[in-house]
C-alpha positions as CSV (number, residue, x, y, z in Angstrom):
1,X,-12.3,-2.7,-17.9
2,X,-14.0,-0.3,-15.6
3,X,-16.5,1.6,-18.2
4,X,-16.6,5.0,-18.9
5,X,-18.6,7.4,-16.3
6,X,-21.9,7.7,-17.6
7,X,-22.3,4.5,-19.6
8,X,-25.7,3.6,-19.8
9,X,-27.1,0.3,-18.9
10,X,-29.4,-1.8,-21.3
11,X,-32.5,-1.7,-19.1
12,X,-35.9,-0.3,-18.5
13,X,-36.1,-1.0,-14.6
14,X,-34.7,1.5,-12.7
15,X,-33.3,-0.2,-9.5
16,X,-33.3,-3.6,-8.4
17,X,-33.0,-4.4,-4.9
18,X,-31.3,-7.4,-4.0
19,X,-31.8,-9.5,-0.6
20,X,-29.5,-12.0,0.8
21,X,-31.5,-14.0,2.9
22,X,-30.4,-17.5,5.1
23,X,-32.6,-18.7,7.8
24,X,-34.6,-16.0,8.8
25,X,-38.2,-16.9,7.6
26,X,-40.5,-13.9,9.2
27,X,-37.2,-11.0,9.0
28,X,-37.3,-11.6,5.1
29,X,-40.7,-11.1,4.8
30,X,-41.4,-8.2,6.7
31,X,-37.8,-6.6,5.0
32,X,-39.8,-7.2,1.7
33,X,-43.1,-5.6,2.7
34,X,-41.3,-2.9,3.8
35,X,-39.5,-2.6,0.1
36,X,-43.1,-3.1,-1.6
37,X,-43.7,0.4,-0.1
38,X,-40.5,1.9,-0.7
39,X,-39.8,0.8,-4.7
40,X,-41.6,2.7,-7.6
41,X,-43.4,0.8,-10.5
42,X,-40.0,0.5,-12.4
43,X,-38.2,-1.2,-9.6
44,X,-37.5,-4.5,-8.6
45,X,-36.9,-6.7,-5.0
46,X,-34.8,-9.9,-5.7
47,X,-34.6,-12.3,-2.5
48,X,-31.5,-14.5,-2.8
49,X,-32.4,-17.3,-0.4
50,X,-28.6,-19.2,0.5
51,X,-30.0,-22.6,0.8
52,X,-32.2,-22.1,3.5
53,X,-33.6,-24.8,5.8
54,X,-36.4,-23.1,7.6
55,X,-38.6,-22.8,4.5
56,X,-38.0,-19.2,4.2
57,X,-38.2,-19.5,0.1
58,X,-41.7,-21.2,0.5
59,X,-42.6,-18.6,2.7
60,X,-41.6,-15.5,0.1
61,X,-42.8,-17.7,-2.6
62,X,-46.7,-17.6,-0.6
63,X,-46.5,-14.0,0.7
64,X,-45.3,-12.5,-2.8
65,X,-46.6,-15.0,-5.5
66,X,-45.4,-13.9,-8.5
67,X,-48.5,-13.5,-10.1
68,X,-50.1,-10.8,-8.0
69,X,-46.3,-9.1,-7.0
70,X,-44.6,-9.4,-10.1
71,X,-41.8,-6.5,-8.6
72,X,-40.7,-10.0,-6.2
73,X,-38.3,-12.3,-7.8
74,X,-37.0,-15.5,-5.9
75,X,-33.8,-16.8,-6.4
76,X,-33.2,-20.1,-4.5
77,X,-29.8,-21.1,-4.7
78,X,-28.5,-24.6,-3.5
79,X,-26.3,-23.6,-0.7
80,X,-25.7,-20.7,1.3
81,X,-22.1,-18.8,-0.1
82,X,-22.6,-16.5,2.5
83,X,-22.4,-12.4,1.5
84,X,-21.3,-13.2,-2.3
85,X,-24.5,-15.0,-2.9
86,X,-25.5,-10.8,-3.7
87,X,-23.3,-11.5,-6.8
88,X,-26.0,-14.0,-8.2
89,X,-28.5,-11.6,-7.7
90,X,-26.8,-9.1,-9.5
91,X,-26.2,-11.5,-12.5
92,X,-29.6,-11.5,-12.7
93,X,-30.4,-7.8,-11.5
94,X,-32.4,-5.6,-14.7
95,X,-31.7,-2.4,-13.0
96,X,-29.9,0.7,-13.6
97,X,-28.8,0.6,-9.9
98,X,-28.8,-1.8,-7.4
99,X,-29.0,-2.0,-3.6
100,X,-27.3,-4.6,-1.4
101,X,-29.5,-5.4,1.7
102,X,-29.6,-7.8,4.1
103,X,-32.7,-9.6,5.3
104,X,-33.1,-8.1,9.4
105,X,-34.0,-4.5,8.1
106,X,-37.1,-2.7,7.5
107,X,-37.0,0.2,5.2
108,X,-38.9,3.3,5.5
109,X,-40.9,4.7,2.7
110,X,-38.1,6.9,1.2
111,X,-35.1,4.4,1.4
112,X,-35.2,3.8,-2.6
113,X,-35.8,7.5,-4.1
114,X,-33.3,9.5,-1.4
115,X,-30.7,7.2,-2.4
116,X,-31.1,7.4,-5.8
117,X,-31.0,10.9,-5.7
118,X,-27.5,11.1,-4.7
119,X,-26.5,9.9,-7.8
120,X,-26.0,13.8,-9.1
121,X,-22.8,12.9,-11.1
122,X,-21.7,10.3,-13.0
123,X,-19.0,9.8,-10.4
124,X,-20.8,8.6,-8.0
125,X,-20.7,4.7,-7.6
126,X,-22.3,4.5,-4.7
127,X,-24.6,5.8,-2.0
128,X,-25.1,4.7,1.7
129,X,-28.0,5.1,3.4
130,X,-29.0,5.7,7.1
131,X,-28.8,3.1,9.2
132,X,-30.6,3.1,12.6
133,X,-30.9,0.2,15.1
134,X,-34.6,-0.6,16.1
135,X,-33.9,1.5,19.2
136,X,-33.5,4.6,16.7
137,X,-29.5,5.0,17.7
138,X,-27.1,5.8,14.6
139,X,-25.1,2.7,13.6
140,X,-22.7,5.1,11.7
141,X,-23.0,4.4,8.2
142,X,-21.2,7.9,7.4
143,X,-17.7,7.5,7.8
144,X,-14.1,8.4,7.0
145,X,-11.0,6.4,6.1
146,X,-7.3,6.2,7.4
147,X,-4.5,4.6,7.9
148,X,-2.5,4.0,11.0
149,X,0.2,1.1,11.6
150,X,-0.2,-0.2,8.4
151,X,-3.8,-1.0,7.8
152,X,-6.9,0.9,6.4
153,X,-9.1,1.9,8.9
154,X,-12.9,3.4,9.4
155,X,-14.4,6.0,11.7
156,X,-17.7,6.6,11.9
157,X,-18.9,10.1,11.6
158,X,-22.2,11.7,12.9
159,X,-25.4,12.1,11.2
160,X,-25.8,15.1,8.7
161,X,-29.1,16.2,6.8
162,X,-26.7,17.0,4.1
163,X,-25.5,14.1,1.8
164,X,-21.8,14.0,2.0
165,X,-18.8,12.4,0.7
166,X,-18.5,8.7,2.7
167,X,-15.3,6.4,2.7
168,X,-17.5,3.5,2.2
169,X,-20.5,2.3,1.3
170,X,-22.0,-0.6,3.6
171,X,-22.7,-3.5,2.8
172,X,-26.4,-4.1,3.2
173,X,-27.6,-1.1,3.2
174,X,-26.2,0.9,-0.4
175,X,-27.0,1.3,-3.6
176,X,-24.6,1.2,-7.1
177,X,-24.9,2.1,-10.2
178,X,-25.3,-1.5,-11.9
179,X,-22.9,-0.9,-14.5
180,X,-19.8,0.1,-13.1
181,X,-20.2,-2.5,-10.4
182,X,-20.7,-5.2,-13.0
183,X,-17.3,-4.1,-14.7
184,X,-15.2,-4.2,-11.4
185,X,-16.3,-7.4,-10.4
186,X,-18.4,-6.3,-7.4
187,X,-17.3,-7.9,-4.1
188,X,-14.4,-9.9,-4.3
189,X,-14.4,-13.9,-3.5
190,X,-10.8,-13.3,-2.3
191,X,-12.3,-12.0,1.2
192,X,-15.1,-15.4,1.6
193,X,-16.6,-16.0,4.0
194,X,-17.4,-12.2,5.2
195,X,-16.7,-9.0,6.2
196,X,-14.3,-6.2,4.7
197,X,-15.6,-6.9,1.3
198,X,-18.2,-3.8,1.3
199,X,-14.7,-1.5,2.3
200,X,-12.2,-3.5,-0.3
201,X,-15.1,-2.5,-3.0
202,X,-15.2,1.2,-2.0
203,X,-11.4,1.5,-1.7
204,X,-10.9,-0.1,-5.1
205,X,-13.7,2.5,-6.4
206,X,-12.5,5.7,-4.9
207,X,-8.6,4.8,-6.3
208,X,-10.5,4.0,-10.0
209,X,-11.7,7.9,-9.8
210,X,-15.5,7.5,-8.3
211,X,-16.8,8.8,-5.0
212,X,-18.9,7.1,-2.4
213,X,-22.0,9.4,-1.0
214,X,-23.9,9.2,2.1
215,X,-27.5,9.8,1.7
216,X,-29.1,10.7,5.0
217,X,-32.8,10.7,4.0
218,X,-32.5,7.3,2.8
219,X,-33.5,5.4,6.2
220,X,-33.5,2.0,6.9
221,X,-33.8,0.0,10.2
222,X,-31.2,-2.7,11.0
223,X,-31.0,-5.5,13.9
224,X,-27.4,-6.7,12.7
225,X,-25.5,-10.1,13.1
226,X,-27.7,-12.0,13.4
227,X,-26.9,-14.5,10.8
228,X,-23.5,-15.3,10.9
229,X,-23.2,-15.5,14.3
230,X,-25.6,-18.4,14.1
231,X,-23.1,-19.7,11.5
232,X,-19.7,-19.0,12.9
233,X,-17.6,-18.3,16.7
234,X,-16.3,-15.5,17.8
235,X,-12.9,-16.3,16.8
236,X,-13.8,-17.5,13.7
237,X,-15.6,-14.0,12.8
238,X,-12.4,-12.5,14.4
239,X,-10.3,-14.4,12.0
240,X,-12.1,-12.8,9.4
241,X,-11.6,-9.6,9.8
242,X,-7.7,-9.9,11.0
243,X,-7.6,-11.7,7.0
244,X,-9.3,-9.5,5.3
245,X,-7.9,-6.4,6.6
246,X,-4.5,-8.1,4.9
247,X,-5.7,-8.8,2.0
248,X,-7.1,-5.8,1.1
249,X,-3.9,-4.1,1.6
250,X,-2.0,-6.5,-0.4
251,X,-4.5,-5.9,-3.2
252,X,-4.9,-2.7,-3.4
253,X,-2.5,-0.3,-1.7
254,X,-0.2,0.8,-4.6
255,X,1.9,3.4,-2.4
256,X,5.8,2.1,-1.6
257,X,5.8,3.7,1.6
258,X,2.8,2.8,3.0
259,X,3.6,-1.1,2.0
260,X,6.8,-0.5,3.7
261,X,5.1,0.7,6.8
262,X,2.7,-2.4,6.5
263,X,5.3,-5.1,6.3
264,X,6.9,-3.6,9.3
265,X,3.6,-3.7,11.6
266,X,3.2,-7.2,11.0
267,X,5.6,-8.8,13.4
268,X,4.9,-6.8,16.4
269,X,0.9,-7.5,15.1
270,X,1.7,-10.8,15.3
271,X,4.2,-11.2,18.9
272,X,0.8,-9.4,20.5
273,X,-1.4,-12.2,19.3
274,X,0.4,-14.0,21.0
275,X,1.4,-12.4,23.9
276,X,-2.5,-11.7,24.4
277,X,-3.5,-15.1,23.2
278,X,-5.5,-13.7,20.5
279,X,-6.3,-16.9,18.5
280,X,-8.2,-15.1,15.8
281,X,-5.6,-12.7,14.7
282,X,-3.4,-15.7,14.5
283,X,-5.4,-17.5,12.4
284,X,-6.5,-14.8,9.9
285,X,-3.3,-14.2,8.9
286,X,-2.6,-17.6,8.7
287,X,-5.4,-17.6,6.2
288,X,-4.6,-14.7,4.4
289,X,-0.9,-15.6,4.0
290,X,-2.4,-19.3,2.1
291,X,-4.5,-16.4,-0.4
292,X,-1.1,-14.6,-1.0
293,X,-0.8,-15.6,-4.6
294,X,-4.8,-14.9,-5.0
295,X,-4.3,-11.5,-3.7
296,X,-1.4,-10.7,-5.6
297,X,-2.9,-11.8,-9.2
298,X,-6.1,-9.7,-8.4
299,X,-3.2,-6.7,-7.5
300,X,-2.3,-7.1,-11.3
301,X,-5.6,-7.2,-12.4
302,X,-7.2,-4.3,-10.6
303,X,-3.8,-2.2,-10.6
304,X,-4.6,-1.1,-14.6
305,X,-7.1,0.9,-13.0
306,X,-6.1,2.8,-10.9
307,X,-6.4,6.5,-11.0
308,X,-5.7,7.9,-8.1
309,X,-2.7,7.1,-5.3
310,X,-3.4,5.9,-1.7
311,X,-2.5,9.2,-0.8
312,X,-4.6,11.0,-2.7
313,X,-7.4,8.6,-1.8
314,X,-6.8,9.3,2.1
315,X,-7.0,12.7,1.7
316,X,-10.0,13.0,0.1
317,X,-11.9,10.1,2.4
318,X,-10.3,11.9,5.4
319,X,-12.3,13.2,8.5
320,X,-11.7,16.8,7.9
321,X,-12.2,16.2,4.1
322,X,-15.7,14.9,4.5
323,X,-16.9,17.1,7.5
324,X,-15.1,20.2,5.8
């Protein structure tokens, strides 16, 4: 059960921050000096190394020995299980809240305390911070949500100097309060390898009565990508998406006619795949169609709570919504 608003958690550390790290031996250590300066004296930084081969554990392990930079902890798992590897760190996360983040960013010095001052009711779940590229250009974080032709989609919306309401929070770059994201399950296993898990998470929070908050003087720096496309081809991170966008829907949307409208997109989503030769969209529903029965017993399990409809959840995650 998703607890009550408010509940507290059993902890005297305030946040952890958790990073996912494969392969990318100097990127995670200068992410991590860049926390050290960021985090209080009641925060935490967990490195999740994914069964790296480049020594980048060794190399945290000698930058941040424990003994001298007790705020590092080092998690070495056995094989790299790509974005849900975060779960493991939040199994063993002390925090109140805790921040997803990737392993290519550098935070500035006020990443940790603007976010967690968004957290100004207990309906907040989450908050998104600023993303920039090293280049200093947006990469969008604020955004709104919609739906067209059967399947939730994002728009990013410009920068603000005034936190907002947010359709989602990013993954890699947002904070949670611990507690409630322990109870939902955090990001689900039914999306592996990658990518639509951060916006699954957020949907399933916003329709279980919390809001998502965008917290512009949170700032981080962000080269992007770089891991999984070492890791996987074009198609194959096309695939991805095409699945998860499925899945989610066939978890979580709730509303007759918008399943309707769904079920009707699909065969003209699917003759244009063709048509086009689009291999990836071809295969991603492939895939998703193999997790149907996955997808439908988490529907049953997540359904229970539910507070609010689809509908209600558009409106409020819409563009004129959030810019007001």
């Amino acid at each position: 059960m998703v607890p009550e608003p408010g509940t507290p958690a059993d902890t005297t550390v305030r946040c952890s921050l958790i990073v996912l790290n494969y392969d990318q031996r100097e990127l995670v250590v200068d992410c991590v000096r860049s926390m050290l300066r960021a985090i209080g004296p009641d925060d935490e930084i967990i490195v999740v190394d994914n069964g790296s081969t480049d020594g980048s554990a060794d190399a945290i392990a000698e930058a941040f020995p424990v003994e001298d930079v007790p705020a590092v902890r080092l998690l070495r798992l056995p094989v790299n299980r790509y974005i849900f590897s975060l779960n493991a760190g939040l199994e063993i996360a002390r925090g109140r809240f805790v921040a997803f983040c990737n392993n290519d960013m550098v935070v500035e010095d006020n990443f940790v305390e603007q976010a967690l001052a968004c957290f100004v009711s207990d309906d907040v779940f989450a908050a998104c911070a600023r993303v920039l590229d090293r280049n200093g250009i947006e990469q969008g974080t604020r955004t709104s949500g919609y739906w067209k032709h059967g399947l939730l989609f994002y728009q990013p919306l410009p920068h603000t100097d005034t936190s907002t309401d947010c359709f989602f929070a990013v993954g890699g770059q947002s904070f949670y309060r611990r507690d409630v994201l322990t109870a939902m399950g955090s990001i689900d296993e039914l999306l592996w390898p990658m990518y639509h898990e951060d916006i699954e998470l957020s949907y399933r929070a916003w329709k279980s009565g919390y809001r998502i908050v965008y917290a512009p003087g949170s700032v981080c720096h962000h080269l992007g990508g770089h891991t999984s496309r070492k890791v996987f081809t074009t198609t194959q991170l096309r695939s991805f998406v095409r699945q998860n966008e499925l899945l989610m829907v066939w978890k979580d949307v709730t509303d007759p006619g918008m399943l309707l409208e769904h079920v009707v997109w699909l065969v003209p989503r699917l003759v244009m795949a063709l048509v086009r030769w689009d291999p990836g969209t071809l295969i991603g529903f492939g895939n998703a169609v193999r997790r149907l029965p996955r997808a439908l017993r988490a529907r049953r399990t997540v359904r229970p709570e539910f507070t609010r409809t689809d509908r209600e959840v558009l409106a409020l995650v819409s563009t004129e919504a959030i810019t007001g």
